[in-house]
mmJSON file of the N, C-alpha and C atoms, coordinates in Angstrom:
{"data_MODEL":{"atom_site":{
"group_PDB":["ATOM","ATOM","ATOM","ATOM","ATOM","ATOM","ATOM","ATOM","ATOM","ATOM","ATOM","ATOM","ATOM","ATOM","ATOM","ATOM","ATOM","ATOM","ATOM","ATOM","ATOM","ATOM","ATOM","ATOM","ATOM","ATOM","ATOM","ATOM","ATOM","ATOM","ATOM","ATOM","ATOM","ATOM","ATOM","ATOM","ATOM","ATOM","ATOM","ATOM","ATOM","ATOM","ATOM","ATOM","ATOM","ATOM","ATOM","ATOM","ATOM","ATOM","ATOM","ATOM","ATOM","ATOM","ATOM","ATOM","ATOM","ATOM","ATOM","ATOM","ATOM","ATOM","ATOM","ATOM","ATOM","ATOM","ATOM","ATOM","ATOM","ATOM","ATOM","ATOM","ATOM","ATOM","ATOM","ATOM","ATOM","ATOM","ATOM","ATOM","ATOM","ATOM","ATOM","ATOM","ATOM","ATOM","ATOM","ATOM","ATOM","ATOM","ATOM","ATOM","ATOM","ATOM","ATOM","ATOM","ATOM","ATOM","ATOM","ATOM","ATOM","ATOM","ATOM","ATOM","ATOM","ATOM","ATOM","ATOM","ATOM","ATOM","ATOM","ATOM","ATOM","ATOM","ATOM","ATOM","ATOM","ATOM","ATOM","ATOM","ATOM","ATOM","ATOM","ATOM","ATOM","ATOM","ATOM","ATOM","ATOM","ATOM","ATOM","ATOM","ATOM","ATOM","ATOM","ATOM","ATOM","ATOM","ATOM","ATOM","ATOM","ATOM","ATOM","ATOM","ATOM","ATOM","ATOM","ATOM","ATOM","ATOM","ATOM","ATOM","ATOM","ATOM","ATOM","ATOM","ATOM","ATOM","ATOM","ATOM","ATOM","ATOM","ATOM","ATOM","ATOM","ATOM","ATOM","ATOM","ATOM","ATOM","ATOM","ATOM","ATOM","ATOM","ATOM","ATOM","ATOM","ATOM","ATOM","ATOM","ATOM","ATOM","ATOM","ATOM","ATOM","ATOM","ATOM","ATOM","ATOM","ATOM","ATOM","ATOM","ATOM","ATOM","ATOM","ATOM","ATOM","ATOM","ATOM","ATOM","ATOM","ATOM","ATOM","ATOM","ATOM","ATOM","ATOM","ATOM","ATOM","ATOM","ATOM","ATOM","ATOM","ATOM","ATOM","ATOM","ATOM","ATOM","ATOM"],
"id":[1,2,3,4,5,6,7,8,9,10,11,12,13,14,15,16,17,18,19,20,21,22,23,24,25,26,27,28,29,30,31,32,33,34,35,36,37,38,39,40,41,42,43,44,45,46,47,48,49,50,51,52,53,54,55,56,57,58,59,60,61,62,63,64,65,66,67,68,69,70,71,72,73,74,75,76,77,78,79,80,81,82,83,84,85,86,87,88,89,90,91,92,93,94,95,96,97,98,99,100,101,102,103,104,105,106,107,108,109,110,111,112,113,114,115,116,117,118,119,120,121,122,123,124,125,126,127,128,129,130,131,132,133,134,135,136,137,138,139,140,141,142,143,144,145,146,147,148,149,150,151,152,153,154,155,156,157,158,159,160,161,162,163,164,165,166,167,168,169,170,171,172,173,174,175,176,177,178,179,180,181,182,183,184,185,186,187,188,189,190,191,192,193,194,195,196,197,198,199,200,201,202,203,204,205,206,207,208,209,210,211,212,213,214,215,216,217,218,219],
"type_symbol":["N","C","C","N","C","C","N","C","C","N","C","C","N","C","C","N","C","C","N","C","C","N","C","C","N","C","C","N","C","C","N","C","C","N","C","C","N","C","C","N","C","C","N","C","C","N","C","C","N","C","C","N","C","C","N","C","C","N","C","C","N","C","C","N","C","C","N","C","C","N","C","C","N","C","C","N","C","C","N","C","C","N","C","C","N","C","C","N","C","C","N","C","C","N","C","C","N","C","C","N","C","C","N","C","C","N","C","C","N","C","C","N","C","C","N","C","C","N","C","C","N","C","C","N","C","C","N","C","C","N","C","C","N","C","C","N","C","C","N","C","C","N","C","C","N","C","C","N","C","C","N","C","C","N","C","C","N","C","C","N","C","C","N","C","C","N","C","C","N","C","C","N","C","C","N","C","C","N","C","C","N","C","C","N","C","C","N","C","C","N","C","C","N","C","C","N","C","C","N","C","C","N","C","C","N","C","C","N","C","C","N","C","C","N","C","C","N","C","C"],
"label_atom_id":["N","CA","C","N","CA","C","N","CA","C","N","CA","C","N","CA","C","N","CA","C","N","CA","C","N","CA","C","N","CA","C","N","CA","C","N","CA","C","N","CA","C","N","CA","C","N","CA","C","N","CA","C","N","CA","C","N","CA","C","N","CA","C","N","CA","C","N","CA","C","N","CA","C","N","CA","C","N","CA","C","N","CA","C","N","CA","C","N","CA","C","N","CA","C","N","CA","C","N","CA","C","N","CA","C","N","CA","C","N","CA","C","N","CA","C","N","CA","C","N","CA","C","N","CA","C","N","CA","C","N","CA","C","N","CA","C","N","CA","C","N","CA","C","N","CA","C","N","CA","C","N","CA","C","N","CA","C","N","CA","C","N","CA","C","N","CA","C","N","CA","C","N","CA","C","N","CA","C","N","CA","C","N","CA","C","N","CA","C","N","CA","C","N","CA","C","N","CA","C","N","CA","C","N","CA","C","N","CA","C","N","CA","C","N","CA","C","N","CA","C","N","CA","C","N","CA","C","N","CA","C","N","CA","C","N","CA","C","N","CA","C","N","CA","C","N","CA","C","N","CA","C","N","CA","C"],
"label_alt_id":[null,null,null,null,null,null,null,null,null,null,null,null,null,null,null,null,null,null,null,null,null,null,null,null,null,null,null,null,null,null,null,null,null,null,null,null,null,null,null,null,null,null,null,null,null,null,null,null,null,null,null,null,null,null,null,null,null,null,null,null,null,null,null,null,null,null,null,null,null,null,null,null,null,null,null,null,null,null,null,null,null,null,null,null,null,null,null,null,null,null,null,null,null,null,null,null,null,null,null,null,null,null,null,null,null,null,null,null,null,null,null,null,null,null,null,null,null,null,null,null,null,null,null,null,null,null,null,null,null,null,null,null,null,null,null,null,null,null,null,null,null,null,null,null,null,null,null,null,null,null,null,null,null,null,null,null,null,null,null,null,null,null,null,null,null,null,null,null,null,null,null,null,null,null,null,null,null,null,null,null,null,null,null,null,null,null,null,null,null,null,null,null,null,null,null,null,null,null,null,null,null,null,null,null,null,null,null,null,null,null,null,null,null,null,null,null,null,null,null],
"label_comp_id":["UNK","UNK","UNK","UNK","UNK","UNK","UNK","UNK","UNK","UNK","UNK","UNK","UNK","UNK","UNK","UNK","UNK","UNK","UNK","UNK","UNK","UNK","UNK","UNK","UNK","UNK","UNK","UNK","UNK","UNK","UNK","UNK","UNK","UNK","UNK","UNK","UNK","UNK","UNK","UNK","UNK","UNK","UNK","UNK","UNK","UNK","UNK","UNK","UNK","UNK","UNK","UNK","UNK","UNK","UNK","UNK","UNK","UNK","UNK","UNK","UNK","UNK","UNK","UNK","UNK","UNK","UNK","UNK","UNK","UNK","UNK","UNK","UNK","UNK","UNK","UNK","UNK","UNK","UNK","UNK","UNK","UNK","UNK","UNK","UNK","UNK","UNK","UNK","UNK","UNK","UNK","UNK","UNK","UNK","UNK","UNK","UNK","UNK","UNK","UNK","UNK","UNK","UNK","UNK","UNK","UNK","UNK","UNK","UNK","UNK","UNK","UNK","UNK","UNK","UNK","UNK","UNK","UNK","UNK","UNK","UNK","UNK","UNK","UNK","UNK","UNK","UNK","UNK","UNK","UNK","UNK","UNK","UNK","UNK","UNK","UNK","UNK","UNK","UNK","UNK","UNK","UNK","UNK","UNK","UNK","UNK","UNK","UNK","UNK","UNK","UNK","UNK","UNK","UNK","UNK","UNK","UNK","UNK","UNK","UNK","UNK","UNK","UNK","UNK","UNK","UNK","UNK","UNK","UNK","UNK","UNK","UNK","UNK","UNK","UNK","UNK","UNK","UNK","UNK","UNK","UNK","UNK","UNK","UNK","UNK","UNK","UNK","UNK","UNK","UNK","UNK","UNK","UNK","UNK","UNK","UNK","UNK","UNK","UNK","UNK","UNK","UNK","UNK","UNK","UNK","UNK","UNK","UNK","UNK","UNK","UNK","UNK","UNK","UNK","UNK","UNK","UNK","UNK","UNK"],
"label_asym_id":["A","A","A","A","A","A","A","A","A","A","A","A","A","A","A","A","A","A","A","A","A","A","A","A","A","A","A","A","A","A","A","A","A","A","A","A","A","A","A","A","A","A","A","A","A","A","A","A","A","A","A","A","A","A","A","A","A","A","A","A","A","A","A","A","A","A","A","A","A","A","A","A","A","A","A","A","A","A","A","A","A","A","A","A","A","A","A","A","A","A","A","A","A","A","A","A","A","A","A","A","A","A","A","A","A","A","A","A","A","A","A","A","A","A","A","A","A","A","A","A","A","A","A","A","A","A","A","A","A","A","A","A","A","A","A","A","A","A","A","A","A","A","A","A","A","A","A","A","A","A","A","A","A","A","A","A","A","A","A","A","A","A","A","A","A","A","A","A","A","A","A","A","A","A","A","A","A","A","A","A","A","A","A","A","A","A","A","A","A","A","A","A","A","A","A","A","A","A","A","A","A","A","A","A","A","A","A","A","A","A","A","A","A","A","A","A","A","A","A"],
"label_entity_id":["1","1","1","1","1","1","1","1","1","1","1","1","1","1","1","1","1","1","1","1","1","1","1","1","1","1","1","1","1","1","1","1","1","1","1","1","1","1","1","1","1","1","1","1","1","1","1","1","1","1","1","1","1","1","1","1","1","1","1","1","1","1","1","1","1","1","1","1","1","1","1","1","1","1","1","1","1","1","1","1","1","1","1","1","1","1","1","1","1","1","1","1","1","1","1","1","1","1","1","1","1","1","1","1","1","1","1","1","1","1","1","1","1","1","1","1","1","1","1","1","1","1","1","1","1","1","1","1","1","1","1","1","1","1","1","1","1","1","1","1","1","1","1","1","1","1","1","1","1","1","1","1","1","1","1","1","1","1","1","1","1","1","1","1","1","1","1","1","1","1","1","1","1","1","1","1","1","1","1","1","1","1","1","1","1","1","1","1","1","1","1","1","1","1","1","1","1","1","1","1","1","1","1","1","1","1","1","1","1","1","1","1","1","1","1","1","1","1","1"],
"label_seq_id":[1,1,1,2,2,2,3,3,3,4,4,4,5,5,5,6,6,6,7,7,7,8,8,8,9,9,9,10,10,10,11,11,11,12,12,12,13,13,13,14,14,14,15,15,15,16,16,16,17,17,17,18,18,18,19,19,19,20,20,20,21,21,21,22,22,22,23,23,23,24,24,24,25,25,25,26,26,26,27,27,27,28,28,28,29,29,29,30,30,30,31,31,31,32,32,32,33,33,33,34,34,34,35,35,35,36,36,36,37,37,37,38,38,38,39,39,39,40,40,40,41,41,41,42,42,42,43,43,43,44,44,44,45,45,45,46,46,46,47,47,47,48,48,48,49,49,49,50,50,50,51,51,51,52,52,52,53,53,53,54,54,54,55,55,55,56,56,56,57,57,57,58,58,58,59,59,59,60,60,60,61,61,61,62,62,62,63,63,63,64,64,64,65,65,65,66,66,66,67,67,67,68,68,68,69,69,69,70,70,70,71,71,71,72,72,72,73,73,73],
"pdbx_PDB_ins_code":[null,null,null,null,null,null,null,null,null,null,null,null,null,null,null,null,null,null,null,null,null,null,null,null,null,null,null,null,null,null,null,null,null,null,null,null,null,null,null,null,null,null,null,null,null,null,null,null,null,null,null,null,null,null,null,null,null,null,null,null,null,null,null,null,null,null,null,null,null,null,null,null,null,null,null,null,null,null,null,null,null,null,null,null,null,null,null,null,null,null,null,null,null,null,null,null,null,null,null,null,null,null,null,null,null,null,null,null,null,null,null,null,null,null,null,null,null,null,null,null,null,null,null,null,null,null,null,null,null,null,null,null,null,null,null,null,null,null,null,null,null,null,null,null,null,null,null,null,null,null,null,null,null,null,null,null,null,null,null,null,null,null,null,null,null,null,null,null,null,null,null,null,null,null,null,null,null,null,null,null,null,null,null,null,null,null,null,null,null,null,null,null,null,null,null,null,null,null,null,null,null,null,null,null,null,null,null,null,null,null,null,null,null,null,null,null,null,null,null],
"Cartn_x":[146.708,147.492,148.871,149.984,151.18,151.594,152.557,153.464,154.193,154.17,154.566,153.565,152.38,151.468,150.82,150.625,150.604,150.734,152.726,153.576,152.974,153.399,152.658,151.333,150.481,149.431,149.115,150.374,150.282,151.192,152.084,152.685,152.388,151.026,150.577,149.011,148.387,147.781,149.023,150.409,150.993,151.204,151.741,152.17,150.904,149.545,148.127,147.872,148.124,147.456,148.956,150.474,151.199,150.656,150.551,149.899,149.002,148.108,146.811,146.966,147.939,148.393,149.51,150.253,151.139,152.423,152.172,153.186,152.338,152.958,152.466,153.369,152.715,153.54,153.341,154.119,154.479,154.905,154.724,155.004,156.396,157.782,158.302,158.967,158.613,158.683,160.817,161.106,162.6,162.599,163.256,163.256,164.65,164.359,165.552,166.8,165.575,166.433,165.748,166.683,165.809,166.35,165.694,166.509,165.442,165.886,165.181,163.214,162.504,161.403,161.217,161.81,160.996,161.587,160.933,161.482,160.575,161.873,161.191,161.644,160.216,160.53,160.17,160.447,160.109,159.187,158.29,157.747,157.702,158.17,158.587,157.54,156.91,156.062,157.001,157.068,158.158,157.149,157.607,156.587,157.614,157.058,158.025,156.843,157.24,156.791,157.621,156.239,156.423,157.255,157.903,158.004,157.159,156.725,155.739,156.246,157.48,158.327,158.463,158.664,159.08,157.516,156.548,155.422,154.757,155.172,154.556,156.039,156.885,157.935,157.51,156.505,156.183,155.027,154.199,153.339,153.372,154.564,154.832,155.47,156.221,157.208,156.189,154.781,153.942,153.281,152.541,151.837,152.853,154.372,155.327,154.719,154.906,154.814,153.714,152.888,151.082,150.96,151.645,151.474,152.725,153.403,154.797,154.803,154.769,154.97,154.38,153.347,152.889,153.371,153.892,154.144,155.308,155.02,156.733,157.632,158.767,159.683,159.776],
"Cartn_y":[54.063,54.932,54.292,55.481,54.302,54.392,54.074,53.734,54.979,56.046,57.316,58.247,58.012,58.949,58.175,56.964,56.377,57.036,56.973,57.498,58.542,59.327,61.033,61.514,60.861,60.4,60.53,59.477,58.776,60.143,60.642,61.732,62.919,63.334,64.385,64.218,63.113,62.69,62.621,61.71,61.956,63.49,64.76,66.112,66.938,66.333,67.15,66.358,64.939,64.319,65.096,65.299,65.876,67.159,67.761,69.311,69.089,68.585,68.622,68.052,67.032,66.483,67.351,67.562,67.936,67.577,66.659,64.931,64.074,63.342,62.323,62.435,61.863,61.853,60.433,60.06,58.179,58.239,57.444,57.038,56.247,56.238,55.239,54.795,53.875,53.652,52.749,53.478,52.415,52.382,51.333,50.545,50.939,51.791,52.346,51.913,51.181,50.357,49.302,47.972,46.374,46.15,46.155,45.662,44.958,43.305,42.7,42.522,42.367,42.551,43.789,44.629,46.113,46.699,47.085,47.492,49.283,49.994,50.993,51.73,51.831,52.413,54.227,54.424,56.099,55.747,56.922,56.955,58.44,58.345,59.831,59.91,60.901,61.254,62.115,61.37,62.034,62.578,63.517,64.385,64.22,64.021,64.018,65.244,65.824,67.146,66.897,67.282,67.318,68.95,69.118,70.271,70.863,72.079,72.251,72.316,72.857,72.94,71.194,71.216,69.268,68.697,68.81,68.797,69.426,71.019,71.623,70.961,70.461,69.907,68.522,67.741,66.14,66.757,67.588,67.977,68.664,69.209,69.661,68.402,67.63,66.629,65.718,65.078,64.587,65.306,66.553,67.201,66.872,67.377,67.114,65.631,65.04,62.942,63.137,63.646,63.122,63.863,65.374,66.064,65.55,65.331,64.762,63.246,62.516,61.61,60.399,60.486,59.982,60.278,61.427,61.764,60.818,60.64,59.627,60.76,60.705,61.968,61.757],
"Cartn_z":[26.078,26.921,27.118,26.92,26.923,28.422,28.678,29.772,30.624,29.742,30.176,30.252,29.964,30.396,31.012,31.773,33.355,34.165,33.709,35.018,35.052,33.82,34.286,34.678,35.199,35.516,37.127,37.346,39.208,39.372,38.751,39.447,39.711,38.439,38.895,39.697,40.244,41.778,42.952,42.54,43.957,44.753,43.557,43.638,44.302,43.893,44.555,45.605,45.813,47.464,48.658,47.747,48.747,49.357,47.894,48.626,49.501,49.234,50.501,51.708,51.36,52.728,54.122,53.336,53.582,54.386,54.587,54.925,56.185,56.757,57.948,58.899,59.622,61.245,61.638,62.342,62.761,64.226,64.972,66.3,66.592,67.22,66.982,68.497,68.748,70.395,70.09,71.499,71.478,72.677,72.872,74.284,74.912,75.371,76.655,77.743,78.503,79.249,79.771,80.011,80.46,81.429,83.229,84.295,84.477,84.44,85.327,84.343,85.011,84.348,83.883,84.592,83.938,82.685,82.325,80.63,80.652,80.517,80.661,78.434,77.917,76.811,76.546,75.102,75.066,74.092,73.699,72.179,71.967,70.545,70.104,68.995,68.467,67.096,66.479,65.297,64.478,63.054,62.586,61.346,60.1,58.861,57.943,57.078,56.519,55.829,54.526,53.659,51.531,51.648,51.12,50.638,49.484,49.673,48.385,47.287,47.311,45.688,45.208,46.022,45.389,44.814,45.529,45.196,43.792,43.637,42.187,41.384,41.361,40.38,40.458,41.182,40.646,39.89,40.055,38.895,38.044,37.869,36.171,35.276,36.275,35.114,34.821,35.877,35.351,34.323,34.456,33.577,31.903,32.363,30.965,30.201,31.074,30.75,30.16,30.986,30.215,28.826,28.801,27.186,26.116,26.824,25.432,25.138,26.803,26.277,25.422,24.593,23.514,22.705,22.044,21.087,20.617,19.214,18.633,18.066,17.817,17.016,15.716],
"occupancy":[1.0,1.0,1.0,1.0,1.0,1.0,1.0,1.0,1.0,1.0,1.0,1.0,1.0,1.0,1.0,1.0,1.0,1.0,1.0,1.0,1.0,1.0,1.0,1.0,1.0,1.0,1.0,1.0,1.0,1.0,1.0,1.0,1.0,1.0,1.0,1.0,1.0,1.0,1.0,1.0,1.0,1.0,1.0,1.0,1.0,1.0,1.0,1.0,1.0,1.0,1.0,1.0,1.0,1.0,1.0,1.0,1.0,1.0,1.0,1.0,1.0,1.0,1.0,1.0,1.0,1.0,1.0,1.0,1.0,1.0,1.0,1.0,1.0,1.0,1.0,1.0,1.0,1.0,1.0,1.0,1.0,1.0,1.0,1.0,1.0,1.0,1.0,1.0,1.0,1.0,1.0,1.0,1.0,1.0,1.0,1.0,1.0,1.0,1.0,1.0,1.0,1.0,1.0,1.0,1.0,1.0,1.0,1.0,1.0,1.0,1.0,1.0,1.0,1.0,1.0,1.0,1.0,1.0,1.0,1.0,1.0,1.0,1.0,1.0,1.0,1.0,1.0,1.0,1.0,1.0,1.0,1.0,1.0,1.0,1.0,1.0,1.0,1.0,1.0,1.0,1.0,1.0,1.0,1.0,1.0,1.0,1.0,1.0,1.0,1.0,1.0,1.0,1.0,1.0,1.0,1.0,1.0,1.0,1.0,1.0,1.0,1.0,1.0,1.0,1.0,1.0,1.0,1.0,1.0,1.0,1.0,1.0,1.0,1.0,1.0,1.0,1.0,1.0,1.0,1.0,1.0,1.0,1.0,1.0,1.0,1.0,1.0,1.0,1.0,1.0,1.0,1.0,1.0,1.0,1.0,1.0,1.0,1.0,1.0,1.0,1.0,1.0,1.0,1.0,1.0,1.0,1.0,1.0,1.0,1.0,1.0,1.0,1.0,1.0,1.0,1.0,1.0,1.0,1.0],
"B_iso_or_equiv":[0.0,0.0,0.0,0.0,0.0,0.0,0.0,0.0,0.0,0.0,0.0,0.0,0.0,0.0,0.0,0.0,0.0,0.0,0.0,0.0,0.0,0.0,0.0,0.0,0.0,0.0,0.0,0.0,0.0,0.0,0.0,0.0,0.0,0.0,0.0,0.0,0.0,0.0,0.0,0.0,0.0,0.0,0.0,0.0,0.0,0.0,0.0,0.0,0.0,0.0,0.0,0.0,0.0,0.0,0.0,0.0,0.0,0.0,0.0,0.0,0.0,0.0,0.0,0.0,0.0,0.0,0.0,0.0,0.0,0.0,0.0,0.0,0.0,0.0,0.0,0.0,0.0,0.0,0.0,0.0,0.0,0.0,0.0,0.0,0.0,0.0,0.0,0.0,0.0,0.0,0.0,0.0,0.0,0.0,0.0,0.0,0.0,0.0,0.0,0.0,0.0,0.0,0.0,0.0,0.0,0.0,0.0,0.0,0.0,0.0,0.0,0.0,0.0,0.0,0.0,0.0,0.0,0.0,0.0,0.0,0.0,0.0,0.0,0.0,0.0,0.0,0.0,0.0,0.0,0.0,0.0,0.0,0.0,0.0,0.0,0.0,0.0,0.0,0.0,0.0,0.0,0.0,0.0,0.0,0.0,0.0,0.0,0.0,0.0,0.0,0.0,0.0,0.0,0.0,0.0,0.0,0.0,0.0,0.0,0.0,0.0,0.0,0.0,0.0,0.0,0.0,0.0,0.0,0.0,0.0,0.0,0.0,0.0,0.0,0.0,0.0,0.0,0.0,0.0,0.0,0.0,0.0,0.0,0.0,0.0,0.0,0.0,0.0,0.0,0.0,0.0,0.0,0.0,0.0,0.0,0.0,0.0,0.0,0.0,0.0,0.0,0.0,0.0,0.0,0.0,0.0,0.0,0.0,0.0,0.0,0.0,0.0,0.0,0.0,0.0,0.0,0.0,0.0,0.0],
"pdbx_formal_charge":[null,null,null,null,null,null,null,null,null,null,null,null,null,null,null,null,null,null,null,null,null,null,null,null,null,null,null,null,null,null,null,null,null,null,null,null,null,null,null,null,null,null,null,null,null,null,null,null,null,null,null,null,null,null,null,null,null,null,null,null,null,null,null,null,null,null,null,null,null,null,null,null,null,null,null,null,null,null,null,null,null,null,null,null,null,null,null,null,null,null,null,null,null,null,null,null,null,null,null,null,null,null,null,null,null,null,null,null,null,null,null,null,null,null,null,null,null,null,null,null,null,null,null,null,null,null,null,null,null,null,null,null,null,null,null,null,null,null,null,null,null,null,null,null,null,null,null,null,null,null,null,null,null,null,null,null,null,null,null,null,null,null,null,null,null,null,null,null,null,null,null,null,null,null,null,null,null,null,null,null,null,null,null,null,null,null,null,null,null,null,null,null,null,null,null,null,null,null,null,null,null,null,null,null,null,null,null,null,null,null,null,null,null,null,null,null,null,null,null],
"auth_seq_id":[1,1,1,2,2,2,3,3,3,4,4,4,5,5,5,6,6,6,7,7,7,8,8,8,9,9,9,10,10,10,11,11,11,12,12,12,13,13,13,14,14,14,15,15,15,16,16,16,17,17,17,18,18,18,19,19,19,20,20,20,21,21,21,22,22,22,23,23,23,24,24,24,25,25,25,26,26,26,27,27,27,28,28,28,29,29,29,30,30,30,31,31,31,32,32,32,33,33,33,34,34,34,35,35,35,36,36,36,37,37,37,38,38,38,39,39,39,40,40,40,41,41,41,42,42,42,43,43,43,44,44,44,45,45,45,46,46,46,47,47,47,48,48,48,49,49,49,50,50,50,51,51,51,52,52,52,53,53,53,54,54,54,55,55,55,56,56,56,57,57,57,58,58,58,59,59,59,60,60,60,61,61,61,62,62,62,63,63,63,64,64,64,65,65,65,66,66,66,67,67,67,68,68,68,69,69,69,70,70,70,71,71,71,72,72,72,73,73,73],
"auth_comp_id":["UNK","UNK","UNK","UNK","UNK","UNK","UNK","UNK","UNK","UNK","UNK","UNK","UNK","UNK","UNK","UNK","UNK","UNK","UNK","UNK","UNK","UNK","UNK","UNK","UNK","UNK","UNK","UNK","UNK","UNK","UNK","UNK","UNK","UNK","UNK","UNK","UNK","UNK","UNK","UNK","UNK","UNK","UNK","UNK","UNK","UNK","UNK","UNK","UNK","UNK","UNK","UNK","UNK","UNK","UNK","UNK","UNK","UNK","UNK","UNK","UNK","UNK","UNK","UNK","UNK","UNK","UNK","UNK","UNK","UNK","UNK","UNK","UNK","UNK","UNK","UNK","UNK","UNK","UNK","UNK","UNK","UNK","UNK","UNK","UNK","UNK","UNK","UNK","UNK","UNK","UNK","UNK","UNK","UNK","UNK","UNK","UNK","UNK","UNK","UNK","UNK","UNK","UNK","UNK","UNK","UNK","UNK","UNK","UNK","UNK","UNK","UNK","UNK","UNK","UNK","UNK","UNK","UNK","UNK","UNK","UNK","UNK","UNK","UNK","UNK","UNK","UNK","UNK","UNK","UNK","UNK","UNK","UNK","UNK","UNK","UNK","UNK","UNK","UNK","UNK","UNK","UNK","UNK","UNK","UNK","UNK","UNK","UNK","UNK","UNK","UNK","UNK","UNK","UNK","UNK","UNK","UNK","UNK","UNK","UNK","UNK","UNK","UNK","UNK","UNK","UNK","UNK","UNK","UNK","UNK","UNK","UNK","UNK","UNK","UNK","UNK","UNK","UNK","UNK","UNK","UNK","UNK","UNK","UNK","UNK","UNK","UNK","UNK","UNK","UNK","UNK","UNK","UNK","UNK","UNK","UNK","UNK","UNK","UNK","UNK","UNK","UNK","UNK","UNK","UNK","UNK","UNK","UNK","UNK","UNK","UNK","UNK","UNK","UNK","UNK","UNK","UNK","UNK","UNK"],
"auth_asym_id":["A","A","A","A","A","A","A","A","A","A","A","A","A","A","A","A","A","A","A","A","A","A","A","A","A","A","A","A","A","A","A","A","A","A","A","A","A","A","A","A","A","A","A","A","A","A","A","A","A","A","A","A","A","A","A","A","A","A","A","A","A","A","A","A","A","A","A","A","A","A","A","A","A","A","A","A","A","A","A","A","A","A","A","A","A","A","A","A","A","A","A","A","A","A","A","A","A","A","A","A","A","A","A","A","A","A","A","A","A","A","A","A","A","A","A","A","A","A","A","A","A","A","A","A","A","A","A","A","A","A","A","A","A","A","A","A","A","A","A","A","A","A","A","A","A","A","A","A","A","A","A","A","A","A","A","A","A","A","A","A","A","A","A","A","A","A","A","A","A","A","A","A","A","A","A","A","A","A","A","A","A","A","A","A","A","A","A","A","A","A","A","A","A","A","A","A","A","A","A","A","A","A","A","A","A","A","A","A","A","A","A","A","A","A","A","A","A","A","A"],
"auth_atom_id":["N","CA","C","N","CA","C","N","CA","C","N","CA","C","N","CA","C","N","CA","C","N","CA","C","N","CA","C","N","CA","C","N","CA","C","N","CA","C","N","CA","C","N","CA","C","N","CA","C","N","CA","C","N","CA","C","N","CA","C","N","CA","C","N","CA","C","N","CA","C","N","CA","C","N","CA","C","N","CA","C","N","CA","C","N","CA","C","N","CA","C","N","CA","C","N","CA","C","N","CA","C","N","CA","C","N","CA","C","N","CA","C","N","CA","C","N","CA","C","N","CA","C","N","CA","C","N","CA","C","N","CA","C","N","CA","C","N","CA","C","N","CA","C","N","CA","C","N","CA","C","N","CA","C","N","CA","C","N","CA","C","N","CA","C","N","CA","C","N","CA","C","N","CA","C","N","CA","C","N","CA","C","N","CA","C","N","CA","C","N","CA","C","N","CA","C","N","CA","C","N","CA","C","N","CA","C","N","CA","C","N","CA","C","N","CA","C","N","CA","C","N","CA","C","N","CA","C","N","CA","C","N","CA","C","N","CA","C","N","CA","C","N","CA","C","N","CA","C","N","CA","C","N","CA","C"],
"pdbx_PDB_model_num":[1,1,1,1,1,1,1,1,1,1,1,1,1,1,1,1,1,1,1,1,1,1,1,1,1,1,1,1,1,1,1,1,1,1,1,1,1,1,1,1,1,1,1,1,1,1,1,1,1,1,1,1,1,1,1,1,1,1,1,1,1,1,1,1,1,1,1,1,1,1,1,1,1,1,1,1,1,1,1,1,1,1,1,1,1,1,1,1,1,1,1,1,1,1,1,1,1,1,1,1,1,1,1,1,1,1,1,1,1,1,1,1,1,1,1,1,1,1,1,1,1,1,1,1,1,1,1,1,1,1,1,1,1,1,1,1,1,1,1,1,1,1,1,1,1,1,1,1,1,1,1,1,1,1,1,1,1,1,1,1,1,1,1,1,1,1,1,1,1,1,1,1,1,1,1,1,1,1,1,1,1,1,1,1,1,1,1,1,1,1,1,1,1,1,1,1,1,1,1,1,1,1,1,1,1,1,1,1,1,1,1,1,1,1,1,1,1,1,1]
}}}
């Protein structure tokens, strides 16, 4: 298996775990204000979202990689 039908490989699993996923969400605490001992912070949940088009375009250029790229010219 060469090196380009790897890649095209991991890209068309990354393009189907996006779809199903459909992105993650993360916590990110910042520290507001410090008087004295008290420390008063926030925490925000922030969402980052796949787009699905970006998603079916990592699995066609993989699908491309895995059918062409073996081929020699």
């Amino acid at each position: 298996m060469t090196v380009t039908r790897i890649i095209g490989l991991i890209l068309i699993v990354a393009g189907i775990a996006a779809i199903g996923t459909g992105g993650f969400s993360f916590t990110k605490e910042t520290h507001q204000a410090k008087i004295g001992p008290i420390e008063l912070s926030v925490k925000e949940k922030q969402d980052v979202l796949f787009p699905t088009w970006a998603s079916v375009a990592t699995i066609v250029v993989g699908g491309a990689l895995l059918i062409f790229g073996g081929k020699k010219g």
